[in-house]
C-alpha positions in Angstrom: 7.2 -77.7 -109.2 8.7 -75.5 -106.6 11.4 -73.0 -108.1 14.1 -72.4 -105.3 16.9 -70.7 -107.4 18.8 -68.6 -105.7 17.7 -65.7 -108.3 14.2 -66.0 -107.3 15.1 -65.9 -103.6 17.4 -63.1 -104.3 14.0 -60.9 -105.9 11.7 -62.4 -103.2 14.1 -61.2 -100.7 14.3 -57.9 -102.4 10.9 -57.0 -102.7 10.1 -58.1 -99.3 12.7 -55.5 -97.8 11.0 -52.7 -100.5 8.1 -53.1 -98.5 9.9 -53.3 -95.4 11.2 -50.0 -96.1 8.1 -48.7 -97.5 5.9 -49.4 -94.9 8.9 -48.3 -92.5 8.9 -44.6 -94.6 4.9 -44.7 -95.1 4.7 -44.8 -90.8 7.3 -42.4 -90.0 5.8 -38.1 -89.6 9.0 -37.3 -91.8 8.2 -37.8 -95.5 10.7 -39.3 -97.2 11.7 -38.8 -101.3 13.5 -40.0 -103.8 13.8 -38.1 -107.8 15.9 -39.0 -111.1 18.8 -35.5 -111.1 19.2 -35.3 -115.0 14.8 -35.3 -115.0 13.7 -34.4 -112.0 11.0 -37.1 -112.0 9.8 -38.2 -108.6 10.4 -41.3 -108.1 9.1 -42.0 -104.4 7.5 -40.1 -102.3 6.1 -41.6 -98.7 3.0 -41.1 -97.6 4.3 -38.1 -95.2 4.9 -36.4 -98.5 1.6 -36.7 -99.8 0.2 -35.6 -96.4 2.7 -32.3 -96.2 1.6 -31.3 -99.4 -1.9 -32.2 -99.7 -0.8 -33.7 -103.2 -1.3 -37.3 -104.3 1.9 -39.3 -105.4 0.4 -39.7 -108.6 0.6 -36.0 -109.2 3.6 -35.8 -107.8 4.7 -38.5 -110.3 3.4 -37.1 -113.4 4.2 -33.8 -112.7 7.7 -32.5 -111.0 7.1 -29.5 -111.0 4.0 -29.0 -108.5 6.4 -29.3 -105.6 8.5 -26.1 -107.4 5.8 -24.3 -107.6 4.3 -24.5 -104.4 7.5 -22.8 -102.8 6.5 -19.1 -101.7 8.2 -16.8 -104.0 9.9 -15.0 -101.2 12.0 -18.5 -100.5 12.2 -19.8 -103.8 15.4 -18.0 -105.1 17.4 -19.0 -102.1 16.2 -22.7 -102.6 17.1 -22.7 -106.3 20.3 -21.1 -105.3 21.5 -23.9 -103.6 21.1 -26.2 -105.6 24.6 -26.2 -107.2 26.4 -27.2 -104.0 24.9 -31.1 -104.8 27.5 -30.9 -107.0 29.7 -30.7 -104.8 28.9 -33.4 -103.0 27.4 -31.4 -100.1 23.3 -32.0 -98.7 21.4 -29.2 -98.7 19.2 -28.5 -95.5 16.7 -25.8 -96.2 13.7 -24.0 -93.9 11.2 -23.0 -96.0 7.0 -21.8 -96.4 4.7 -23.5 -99.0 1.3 -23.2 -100.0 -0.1 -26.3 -100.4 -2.2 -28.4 -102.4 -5.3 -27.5 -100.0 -4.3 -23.9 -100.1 -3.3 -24.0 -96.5 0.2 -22.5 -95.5 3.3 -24.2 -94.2 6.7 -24.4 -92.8 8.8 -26.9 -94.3 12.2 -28.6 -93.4 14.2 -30.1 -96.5 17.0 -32.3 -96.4 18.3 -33.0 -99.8 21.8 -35.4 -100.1 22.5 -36.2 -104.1 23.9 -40.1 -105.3 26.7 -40.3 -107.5 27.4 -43.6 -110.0 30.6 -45.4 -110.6 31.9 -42.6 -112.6 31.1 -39.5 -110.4 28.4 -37.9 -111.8 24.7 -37.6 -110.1 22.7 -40.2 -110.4 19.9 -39.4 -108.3 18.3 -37.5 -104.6 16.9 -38.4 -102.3 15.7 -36.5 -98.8 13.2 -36.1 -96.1 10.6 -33.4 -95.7 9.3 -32.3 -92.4 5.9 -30.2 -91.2 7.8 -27.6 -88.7 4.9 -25.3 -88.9 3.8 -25.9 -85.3 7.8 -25.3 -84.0 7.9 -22.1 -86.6 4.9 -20.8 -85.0 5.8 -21.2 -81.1 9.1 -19.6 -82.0 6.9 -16.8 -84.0 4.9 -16.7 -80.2 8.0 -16.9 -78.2 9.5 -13.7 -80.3 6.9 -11.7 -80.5 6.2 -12.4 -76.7 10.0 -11.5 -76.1 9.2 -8.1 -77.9 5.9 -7.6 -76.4 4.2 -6.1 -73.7 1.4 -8.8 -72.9 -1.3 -6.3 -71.2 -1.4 -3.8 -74.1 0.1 -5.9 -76.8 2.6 -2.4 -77.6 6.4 -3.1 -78.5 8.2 -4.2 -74.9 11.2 -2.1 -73.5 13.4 -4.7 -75.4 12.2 -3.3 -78.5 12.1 -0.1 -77.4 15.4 -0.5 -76.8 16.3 -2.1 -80.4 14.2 0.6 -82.4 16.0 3.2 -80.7 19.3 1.7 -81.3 18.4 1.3 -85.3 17.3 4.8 -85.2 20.8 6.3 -84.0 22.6 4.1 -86.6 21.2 5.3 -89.6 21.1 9.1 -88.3 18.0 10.2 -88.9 16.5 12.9 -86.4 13.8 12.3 -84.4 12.0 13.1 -80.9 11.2 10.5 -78.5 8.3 11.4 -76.0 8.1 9.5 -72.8 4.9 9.3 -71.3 4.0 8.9 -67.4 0.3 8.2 -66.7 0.0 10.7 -63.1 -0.7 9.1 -59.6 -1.8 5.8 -61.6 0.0 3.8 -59.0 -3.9 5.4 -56.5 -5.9 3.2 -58.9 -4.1 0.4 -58.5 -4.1 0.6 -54.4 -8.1 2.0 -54.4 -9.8 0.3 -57.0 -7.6 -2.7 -57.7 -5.7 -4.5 -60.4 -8.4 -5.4 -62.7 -9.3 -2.2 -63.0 -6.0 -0.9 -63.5 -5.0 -3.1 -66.1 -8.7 -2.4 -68.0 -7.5 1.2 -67.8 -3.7 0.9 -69.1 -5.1 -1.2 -72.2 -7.6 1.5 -73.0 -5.2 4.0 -72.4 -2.4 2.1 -74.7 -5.1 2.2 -77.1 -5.3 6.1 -77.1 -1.8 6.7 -77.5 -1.7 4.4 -81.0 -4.5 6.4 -82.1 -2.7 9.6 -81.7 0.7 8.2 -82.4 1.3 9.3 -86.3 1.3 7.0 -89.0 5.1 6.6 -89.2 6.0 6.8 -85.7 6.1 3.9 -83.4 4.8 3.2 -79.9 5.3 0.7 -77.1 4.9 0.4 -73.3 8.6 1.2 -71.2 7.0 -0.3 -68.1 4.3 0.1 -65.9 2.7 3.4 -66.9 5.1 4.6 -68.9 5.3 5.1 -72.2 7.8 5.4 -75.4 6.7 7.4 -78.7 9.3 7.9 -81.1 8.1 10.1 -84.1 10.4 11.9 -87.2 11.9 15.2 -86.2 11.3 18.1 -88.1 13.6 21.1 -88.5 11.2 23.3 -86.3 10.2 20.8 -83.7 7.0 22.3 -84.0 5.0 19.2 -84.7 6.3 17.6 -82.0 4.8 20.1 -79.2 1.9 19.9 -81.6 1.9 15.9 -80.7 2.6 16.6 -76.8 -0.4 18.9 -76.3 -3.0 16.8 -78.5 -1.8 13.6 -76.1 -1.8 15.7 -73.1 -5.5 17.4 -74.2 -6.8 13.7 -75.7 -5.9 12.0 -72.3 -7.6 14.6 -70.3 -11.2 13.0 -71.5 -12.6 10.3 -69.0 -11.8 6.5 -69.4 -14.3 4.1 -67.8 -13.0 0.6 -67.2 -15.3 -1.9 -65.7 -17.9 0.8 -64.5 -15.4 3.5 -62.9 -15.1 6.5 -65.0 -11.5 7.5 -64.3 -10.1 11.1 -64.9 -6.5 10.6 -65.7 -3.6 12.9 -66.7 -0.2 12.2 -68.3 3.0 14.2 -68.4 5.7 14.1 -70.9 9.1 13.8 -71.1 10.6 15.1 -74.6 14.6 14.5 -76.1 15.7 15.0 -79.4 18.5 12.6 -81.4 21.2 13.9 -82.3 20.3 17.6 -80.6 20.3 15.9 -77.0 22.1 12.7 -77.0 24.2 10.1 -79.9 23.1 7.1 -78.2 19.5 5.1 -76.6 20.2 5.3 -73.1 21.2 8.8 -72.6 17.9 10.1 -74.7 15.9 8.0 -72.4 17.7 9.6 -69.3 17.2 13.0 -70.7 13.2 12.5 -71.7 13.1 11.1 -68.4 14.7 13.9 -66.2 12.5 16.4 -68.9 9.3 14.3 -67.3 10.7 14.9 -63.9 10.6 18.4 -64.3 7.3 18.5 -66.0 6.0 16.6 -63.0 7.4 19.4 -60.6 5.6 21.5 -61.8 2.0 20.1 -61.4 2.0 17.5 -63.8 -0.5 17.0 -66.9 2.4 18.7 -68.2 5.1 18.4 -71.2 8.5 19.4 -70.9 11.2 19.6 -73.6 14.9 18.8 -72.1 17.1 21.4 -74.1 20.9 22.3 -72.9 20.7 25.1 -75.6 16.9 26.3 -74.6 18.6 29.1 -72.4 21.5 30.0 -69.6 19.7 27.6 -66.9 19.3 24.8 -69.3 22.7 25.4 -70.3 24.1 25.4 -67.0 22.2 22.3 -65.9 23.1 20.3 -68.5 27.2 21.2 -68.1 26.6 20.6 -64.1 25.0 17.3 -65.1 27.5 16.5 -67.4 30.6 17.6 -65.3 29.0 15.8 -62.1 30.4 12.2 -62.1 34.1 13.8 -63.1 33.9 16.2 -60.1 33.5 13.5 -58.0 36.5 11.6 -59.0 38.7 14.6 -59.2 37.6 15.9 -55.4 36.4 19.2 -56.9 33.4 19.2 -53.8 34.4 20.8 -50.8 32.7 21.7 -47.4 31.8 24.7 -45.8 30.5 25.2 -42.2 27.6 27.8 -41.3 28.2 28.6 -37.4 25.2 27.5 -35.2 25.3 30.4 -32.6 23.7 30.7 -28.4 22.0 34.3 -29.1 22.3 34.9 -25.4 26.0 34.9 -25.1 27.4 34.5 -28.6 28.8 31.2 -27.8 29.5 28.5 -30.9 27.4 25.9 -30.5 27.8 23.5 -33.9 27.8 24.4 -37.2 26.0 23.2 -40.5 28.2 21.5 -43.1 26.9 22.6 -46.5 28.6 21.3 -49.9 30.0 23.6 -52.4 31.3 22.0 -56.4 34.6 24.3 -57.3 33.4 24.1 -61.1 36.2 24.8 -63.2 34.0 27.5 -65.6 31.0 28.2 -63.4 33.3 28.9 -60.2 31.6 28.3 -56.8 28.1 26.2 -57.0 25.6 25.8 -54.6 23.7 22.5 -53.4 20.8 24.3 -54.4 21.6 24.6 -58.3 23.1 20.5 -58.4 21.6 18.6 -55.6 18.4 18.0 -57.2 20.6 16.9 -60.6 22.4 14.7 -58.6 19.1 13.3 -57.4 18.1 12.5 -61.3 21.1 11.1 -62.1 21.7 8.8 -58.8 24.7 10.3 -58.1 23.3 11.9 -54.6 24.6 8.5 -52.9 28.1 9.1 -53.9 28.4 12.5 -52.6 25.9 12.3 -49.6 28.1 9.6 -48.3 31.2 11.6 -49.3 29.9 14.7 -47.0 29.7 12.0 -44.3 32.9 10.6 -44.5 34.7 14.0 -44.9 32.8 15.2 -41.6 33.8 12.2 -39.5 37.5 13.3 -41.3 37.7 16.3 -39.8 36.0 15.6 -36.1 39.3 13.7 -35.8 41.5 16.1 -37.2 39.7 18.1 -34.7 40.4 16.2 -32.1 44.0 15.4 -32.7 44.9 19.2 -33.0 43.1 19.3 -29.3 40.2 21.7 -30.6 36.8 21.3 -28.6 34.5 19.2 -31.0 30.9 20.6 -31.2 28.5 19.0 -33.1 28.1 19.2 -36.8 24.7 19.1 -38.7 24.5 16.9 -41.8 21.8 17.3 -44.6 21.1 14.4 -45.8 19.0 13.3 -49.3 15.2 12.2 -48.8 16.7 9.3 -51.2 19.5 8.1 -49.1 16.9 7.2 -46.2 15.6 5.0 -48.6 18.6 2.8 -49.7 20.0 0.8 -47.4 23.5 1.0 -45.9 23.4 4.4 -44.0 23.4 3.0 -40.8 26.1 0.5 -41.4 28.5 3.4 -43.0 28.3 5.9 -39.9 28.8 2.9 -38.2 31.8 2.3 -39.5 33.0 5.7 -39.6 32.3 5.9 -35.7 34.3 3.0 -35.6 37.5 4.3 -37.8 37.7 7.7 -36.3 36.8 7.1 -32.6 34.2 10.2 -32.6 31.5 10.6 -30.3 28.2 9.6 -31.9 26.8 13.0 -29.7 28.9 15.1 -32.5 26.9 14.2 -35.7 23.5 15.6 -36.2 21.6 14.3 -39.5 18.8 17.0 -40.7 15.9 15.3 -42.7 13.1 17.4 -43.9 9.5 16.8 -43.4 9.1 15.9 -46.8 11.6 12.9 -46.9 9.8 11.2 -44.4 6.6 10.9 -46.1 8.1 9.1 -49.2 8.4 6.2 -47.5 7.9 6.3 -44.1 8.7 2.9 -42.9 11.8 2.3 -44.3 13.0 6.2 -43.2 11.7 5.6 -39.7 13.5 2.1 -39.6 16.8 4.1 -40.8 16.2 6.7 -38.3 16.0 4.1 -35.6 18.8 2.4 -36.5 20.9 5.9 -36.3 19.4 7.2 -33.0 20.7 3.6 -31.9 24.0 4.6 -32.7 23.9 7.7 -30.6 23.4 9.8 -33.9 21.1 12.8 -33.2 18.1 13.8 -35.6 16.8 17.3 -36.5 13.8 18.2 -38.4 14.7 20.8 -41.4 12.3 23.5 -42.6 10.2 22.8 -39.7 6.3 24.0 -40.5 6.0 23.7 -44.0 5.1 20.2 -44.5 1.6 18.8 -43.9 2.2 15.9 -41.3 4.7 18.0 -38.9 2.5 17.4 -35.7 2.1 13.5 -37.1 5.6 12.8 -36.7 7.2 14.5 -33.8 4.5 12.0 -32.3 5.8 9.7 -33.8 9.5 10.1 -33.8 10.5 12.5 -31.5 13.5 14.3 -32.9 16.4 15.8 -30.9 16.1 19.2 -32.8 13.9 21.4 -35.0 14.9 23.9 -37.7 12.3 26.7 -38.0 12.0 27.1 -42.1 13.5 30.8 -42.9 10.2 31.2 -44.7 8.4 32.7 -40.9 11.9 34.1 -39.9 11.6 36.1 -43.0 8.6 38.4 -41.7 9.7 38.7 -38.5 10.9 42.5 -39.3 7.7 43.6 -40.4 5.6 43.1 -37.3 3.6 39.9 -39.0 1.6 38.4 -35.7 1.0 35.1 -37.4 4.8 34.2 -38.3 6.1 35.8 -34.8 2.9 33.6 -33.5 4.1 30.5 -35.3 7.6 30.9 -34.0 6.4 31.3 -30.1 4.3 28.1 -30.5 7.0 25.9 -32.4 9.2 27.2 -29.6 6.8 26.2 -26.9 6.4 23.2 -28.2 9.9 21.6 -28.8 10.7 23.0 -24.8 8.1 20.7 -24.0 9.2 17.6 -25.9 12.8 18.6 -24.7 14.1 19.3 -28.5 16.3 21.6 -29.1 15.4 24.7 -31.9 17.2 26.2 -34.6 16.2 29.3 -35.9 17.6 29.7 -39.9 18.3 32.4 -41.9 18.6 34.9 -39.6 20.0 38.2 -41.1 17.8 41.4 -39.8 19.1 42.2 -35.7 15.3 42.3 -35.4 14.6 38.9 -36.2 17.4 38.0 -33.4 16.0 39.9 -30.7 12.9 38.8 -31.3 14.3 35.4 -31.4 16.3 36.3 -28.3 13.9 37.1 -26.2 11.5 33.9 -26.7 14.8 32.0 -25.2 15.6 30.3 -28.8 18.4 27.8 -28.2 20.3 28.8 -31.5 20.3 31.2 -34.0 22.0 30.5 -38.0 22.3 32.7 -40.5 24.1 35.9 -41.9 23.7 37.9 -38.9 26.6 35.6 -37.2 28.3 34.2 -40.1 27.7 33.1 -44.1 28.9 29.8 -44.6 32.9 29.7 -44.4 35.6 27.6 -45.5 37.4 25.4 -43.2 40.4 27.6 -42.4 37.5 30.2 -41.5 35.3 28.1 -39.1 38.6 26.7 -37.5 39.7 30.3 -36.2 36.0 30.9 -35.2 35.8 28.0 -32.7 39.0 28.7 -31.7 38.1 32.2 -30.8 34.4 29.9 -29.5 32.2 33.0 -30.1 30.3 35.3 -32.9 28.8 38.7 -32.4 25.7 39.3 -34.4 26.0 42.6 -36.8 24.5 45.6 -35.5 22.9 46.4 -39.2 22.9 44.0 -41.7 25.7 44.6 -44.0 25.2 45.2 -47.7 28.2 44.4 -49.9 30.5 47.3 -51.6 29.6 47.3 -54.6 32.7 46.0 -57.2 32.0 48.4 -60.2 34.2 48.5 -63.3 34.2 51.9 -62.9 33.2 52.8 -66.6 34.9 55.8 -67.9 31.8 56.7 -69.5 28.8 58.6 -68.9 26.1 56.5 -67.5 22.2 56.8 -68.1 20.3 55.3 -65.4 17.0 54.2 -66.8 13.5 56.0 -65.0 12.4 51.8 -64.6 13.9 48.5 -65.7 14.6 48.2 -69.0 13.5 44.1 -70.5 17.0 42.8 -72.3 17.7 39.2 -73.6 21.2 37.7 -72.8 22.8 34.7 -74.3 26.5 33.1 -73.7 28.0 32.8 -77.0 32.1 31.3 -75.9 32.9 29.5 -72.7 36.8 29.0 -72.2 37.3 29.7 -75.9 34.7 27.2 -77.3 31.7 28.6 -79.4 28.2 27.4 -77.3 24.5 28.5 -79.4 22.3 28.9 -76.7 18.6 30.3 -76.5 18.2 33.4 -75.0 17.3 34.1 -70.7 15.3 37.2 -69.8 17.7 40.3 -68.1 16.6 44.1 -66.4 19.0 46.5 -67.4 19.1 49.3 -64.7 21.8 51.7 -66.7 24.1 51.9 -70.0 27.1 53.5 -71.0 29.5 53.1 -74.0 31.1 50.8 -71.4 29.2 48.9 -70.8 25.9 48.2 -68.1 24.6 47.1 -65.4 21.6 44.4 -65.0 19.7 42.6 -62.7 19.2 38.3 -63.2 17.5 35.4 -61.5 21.1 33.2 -62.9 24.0 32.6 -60.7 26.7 33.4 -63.2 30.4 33.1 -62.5 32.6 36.4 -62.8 34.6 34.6 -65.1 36.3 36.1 -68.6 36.1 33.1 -70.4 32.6 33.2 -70.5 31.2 35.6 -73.3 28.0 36.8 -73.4 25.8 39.3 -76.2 23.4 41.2 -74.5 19.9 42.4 -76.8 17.6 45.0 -76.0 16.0 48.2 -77.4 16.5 51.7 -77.1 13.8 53.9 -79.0 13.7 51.3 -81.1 17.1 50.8 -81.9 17.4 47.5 -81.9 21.5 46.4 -80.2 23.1 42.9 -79.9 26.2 43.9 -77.7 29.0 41.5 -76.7 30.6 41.6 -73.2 31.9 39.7 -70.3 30.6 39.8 -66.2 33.1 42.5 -63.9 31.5 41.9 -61.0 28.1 40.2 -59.2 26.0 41.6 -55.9 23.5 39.2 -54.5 20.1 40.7 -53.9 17.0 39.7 -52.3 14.7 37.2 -53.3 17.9 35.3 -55.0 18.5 37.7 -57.4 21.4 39.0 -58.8 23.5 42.6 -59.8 25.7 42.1 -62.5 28.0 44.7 -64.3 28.9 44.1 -68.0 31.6 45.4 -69.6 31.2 46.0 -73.7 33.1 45.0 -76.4 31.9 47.2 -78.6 32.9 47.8 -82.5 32.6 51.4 -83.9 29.6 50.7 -85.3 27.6 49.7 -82.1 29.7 52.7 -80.5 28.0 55.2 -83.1 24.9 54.2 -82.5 24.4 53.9 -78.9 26.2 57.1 -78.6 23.8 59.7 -79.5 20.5 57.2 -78.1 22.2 58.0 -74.7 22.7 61.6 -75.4 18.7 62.1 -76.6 17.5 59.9 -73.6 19.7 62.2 -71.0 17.9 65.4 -73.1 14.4 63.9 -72.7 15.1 63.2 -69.1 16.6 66.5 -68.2 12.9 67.7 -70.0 11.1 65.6 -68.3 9.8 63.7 -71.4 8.9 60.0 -71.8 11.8 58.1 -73.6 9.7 56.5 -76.3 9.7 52.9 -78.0 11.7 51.7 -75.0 10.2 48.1 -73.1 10.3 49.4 -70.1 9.2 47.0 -66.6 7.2 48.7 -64.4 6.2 45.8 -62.2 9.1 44.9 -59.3 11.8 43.1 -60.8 11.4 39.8 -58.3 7.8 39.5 -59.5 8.5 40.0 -63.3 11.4 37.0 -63.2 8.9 34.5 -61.0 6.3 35.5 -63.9 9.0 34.6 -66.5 
């Protein structure tokens, strides 16, 4: 007899929707579970579950705690933590590894959501578990591809970037080397990609090799690389490093049957000595590369502002640089361009000079190439320009005759675009002549990318603008391109007007054919640095169009150049004049060494702030108990804010002298006179006192002054040496 109660339909119905649900749960990826709170007896578990954990249900059943324990013990306090919060009412959603029942490693997602009964309290969980290993492990490939160089597998620039970063925060000294593989870029463009790659990988491979064990290593870009290593108090291990990488890379790579011979030069900063921060130690390793690079590469170079005076200098130029330019502290002088036949004032040269506010006037030639490094060159390039098309107007407003002005312009401003377009616009704005402006580009500029430069050049030769070749003769293309560009003037380098005075038949040979040769292209000539009347008779009678240099005129300040083309003409100097010596007139007796004398001096206060430099090699020509005078390769300001100590030994007497600069003579060779003025104590005063009274008695007996370092060499020689 059929039973139709409604109980039985009731339980029919229910267990039909049980397996409904189970075969629903049993289908889906996501394993679903169900466990008693108070026992933590599982309850359900889907087949998902089983599969996840490689555990049957039965165990899972029997046994709670299998699941526990398969939690790595690295997540398994936070999971446990958590638990308190069902409590509260609130699911728990945790990411987490297991080892499973097969022994194989997972990632896990966990949803756990508690049920309460009728009087509040947890009755029971329930939740899903799902297999996110393969998601884990893409993101895993995603980060470490983020924070990887692919080639080489080494740390990317992005963490480069974040190692250095963690580095600074915590404080801890250390040197980073940066590393430039040499002319790498000719394997790329002779023997291909492939072959460069092969050869960067086995080259990465090097460097880890010789990175030490607790430094760190990755690839900045291209051929360059970072290595960070601990600093120690000495620095010594560093250079240690630097040579062994330099010596180590030296040995020959073959990749894919080239055996390749390849150099690297290095860059080297310190934290905190050289810079508080990631980009500005990169900058400085980098412009310490640069200069290890100048000078032949296969090199390392440290970048230290206390190494010495020059570093010193450079790094205050460096520093000062960007603030100059916003307070206008630049300013243009003009070196006449002069007819030698008549004296007449043809142009003139504008030439850049920085008013620094501690090292008074500076030349182009001691912060053009740091403005270069530091990518500044484009602000103040185009600043000379502007200023120049300035004046031509004033010029012309106050009814002066305009002659052309000569421009120097940066090798790197030829290669960013926009020149053409700004003396466009300046042409434009001020209503000048194009015929007036004269850009000088030197041989070298041309060959960095000769293209784009001869596309720039075109586009200003459009405008009217005339070109002149500077330092004409000491490239290696120069007959190359005044085929290929003819200019409107060449400068003859000073280097072969130099020689002209002592008879040499190959310089006074160069200058007649470099002569010759721009008459017959129709150029006009220059003829630089001319200071000896020699050289401008010479240069006079082979009918050179124009003559600049200090035979004429130094470079002058505006007020100055504006009378001289007022007046419209120069005479040269009969003799060249030497300057009147400024002495402090010491009121002491003064012993004038037989040679040179080797010294050390250091600046110790600048503008009343205490500076710990290294020490730059002096010749001292004669002492007093007032003080000396010395010969230098620096440009130093005669400034008394800047203190200096002066070392050096006296029949071996050992002095460390304070002082400040009186006055400065420029000499040949671009060196420099300077006389000091003591600050001595009465110690220092008793014992250099009766050294200068036994040296004058061993002089007067003709007798060698011993244990004296003494330079017997000429003094230009012994500073290029050192």
């Amino acid at each position: 007899m059929k039973d139709d109660t409604v109980q039985k339909r009731l339980e029919n119905d229910l267990k039909s929707n049980n397996e409904n649900y189970r075969y629903t749960f049993d289908n889906l990826s996501a394993g679903i579970w169900m466990k008693d709170y108070t026992t933590g007896q599982v309850n359900y578990a889907s087949k998902a579950v089983e599969d996840i954990l490689h555990t049957s249900k039965k165990e899972l059943y029997n046994d709670a705690s299998i699941w526990e324990n398969m939690i790595d013990p690295k997540h398994r306090t936070d999971v446990f933590v958590k638990q308190h919060l069902l409590k509260k009412g609130e699911s728990i959603k945790h990411k987490y590894q297991i080892n499973a029942g097969d022994g194989t490693t997972k990632w896990v997602y966990d949803q756990t959501i508690p049920r309460f009964n009728e009087h509040g309290d947890i009755e029971s969980l329930f939740g899903m578990l799902v297999d996110i290993t393969p998601e884990i492990e893409m993101h895993q490939r995603l980060d470490y591809l983020s924070m990887h160089d692919p080639l080489t597998k080494l740390p990317n620039q992005q963490s480069i970037y974040e190692k250095i970063d963690r580095l600074c925060e915590n404080n801890e000294p250390f040197a980073l080397l940066y590393l430039d593989i040499d002319r790498f870029n000719i394997i790329n463009d002779s023997l291909g990609y492939q072959v460069g790659d092969e050869a960067l990988k086995m080259i990465a491979d090097r460097f880890v090799l010789m990175t030490p064990e607790e430094g760190y290593i990755g690839r900045l870009s291209s051929n360059d690389f970072v290595i960070i290593v601990k600093n120690d108090s000495s620095k010594a291990s560093v250079n240690t490093l630097a040579k062994k990488l330099i010596q180590r890379m030296e040995e020959p790579i073959t990749a894919i049957d080239y055996e390749l011979h390849i150099t690297t030069s290095i860059g080297i900063s310190f934290f905190p000595d050289d810079a508080d921060n990631k980009l500005t130690l990169l900058e400085h390793a980098h412009s310490a590369l640069y200069h290890a690079k100048k000078h032949g590469k296969n090199k390392y170079q440290i970048y230290s502002i206390s190494k010495d005076i020059s570093s010193y200098k450079k790094y205050i130029l460096d520093r000062d640089m960007r603030e100059a330019i916003v307070n206008e502290e630049f300013e243009i002088y003009y070196q006449p361009q002069v007819d030698p036949q008549d004296g007449l004032i043809l142009g003139a040269e504008a030439l850049i000079r920085w008013n620094h506010k501690d090292w008074g006037l500076v030349s182009p030639g001691e912060f053009i190439s740091l403005a270069e490094e530091n990518h500044l060159i484009h602000f103040i390039g185009d600043w000379v320009i502007q200023n120049v098309f300035a004046q031509l107007k004033q010029w012309k407003d106050k009814g002066i005759t305009l002659r052309p002005i000569s421009i120097n312009v940066s090798p790197i401003r030829f290669m960013k675009k926009g020149l053409v377009e700004l003396v466009s616009e300046q042409l434009a704005l001020h209503q000048i002549p194009a015929k007036y402006i004269e850009f000088e580009i030197t041989e070298g500029s041309l060959l960095k990318d000769e293209k784009r430069v001869l596309s720039t050049l075109k586009g200003l030769r459009d405008l009217g603008v005339k070109i002149a070749i500077d330092d004409f003769g000491t490239g290696y293309s120069s007959m190359e391109y005044l085929r290929k560009f003819k200019p409107d003037t060449i400068k003859i380098d000073q280097i072969f007007i130099k020689n002209l005075t002592n008879e040499d038949k190959i310089d006074r040979g160069i200058i007649s054919s470099i002569l010759h040769l721009a008459k017959s292209i129709d150029a006009n000539i220059v003829a630089e640095g001319v200071e000896e009347y020699e050289q401008y008779e010479f240069l006079q009678q082979q009918e050179c169009n124009s003559i600049q240099g200090y035979l004429f005129s130094k470079p002058v300040q505006l007020e100055k150049y504006e009378q001289m083309i007022q007046i419209g003409y120069l005479k040269p100097t009969k003799t060249k004049m030497k300057p009147v010596l400024q002495e402090e007139r010491r009121d002491f007796f003064r012993f004038v060494f037989p040679y040179h004398v080797r010294g050390e001096m250091t600046i110790t206060e600048v503008a009343n702030r205490k500076v710990e430099l290294g020490s730059t090699k002096i010749l001292i020509e004669d002492v007093s108990l007032g003080g000396l005078k010395m010969v230098s390769s620096l440009k130093l300001p005669i400034n008394e804010d800047m203190k200096f100590m002066f070392e050096f030994k006296l029949i071996n007497e050992l002095f460390d002298l304070n002082g400040i600069l009186k006055w400065k003579n420029e000499e040949k060779a671009d060196m420099y006179s300077y006389g000091v003025s003591f600050d001595l104590n009465q110690h220092d005063e008793d014992r250099l006192a009766p050294l200068i009274n036994l040296m004058s008695t061993l002089r007067n007996a003709n007798q060698e002054i011993p244990d004296t370092e003494f330079i017997y060499e000429d003094a230009h020689l012994f500073f290029l040496k050192n």
